[in-house]
N, C-alpha and C positions, 0 to 999 in steps of 0.2 A: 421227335421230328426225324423223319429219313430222308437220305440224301438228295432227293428229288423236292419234297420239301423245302430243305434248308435252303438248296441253287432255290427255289421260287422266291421262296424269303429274302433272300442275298439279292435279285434280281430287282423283287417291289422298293427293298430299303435304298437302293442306290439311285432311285430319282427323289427323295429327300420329299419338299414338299411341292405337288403337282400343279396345283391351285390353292388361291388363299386358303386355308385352313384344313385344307387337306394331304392327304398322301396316298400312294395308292397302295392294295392289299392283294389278295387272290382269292380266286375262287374255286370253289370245287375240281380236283384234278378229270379231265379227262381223258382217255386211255385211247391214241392211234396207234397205227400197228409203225409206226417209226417214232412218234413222237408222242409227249407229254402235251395236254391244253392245259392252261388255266386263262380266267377270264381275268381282267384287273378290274379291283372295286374300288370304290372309294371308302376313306376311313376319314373319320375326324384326326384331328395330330395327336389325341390322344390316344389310338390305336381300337375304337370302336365304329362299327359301321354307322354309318349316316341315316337317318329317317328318311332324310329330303336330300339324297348326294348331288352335286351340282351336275350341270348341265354341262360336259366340255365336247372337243373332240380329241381324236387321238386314237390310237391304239384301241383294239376291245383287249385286248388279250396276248398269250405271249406261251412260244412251245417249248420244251427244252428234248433237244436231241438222243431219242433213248442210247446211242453207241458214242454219240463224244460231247454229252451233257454240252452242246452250244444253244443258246438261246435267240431266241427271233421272236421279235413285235410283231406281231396282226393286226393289219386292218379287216373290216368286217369283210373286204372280198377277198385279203389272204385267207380268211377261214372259210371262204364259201369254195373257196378252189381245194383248201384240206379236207377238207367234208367229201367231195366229189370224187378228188384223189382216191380216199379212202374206198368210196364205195366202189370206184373202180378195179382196184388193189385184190377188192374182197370177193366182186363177182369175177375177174380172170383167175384168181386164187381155185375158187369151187367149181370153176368150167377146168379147169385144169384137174384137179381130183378127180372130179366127175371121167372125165376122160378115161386118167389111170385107173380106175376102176368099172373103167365099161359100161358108165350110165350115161354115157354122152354121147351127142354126134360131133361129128366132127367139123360140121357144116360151118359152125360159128370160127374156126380158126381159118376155114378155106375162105371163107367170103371177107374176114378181116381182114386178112396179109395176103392174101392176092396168091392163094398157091396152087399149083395142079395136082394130081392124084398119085403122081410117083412121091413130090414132096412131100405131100400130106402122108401118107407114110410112113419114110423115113423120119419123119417129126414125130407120128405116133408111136415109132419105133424107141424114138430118144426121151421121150417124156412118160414113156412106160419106166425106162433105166432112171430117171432122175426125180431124188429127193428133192421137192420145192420147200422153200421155206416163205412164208406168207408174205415177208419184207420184200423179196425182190424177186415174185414169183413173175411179175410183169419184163421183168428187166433178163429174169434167166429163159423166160419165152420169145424174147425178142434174139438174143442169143443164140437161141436153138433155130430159130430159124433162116436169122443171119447166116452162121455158120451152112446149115442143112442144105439153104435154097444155093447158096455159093457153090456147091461141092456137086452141084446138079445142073 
């Protein structure tokens, strides 16, 4: 079992039993670019899945934080905003490469953030020099133009 694992493990064992005669388990890990998913199942108390698992509410599921392993419940619209999250993350991520390597226009950042042509720019100038890393390619573009648009 590896460390990601065992916290899931540690996390399902600690609400003991959910509903009569159950507990809950986890499901197949899925892999966001910040965080860990698992889904929570139902188990019989004896540690096997259910045929027929009950009917409850609560939680589907639960992440654990790839940089300070903290954990968080999901409801089905927490996961519907991680999902979203995600795909937003991944398309400014590849409109971002795309750029540094001169397969892009530039239309999509001028028409997003509201910039003029000196800005734009100087923003392509600064995102040519800078390494993004996919985790906070959103957050070092908003940065960059914080900074850029201030300085103009």
């Amino acid at each position: 079992m590896n460390k990601i694992e065992k916290i899931a493990h540690n996390h399902v064992a600690s609400f003991g039993e959910v509903v009569p005669g159950y507990k809950f388990g986890y499901g197949e890990l899925k892999e966001f670019i910040c965080t860990y998913y698992f889904d929570f199942i139902f188990l019989n108390l004896d540690g096997n899945i259910s045929e027929e698992p009950p009917v409850a509410g609560g939680p589907c599921g639960f992440t654990i934080d790839k940089k300070t392993f903290e954990i968080e419940n999901l409801t089905f619209a927490d996961l519907g905003m991680l999902e979203q999250n995600e795909r937003e993350l991944n398309d400014i991520y590849h409109k971002i490469k795309n750029i540094k390597e001169n397969n892009s226009s530039l239309n999509w950042l001028k028409s997003t953030f509201n910039l003029n042509s000196k800005q734009l720019l100087k923003i392509k100038k600064v995102i040519d020099n800078t390494e993004f890393e996919k985790e906070t390619a959103l957050e070092q573009i908003n940065q960059i133009i914080k900074t850029t648009t201030n300085n103009i």
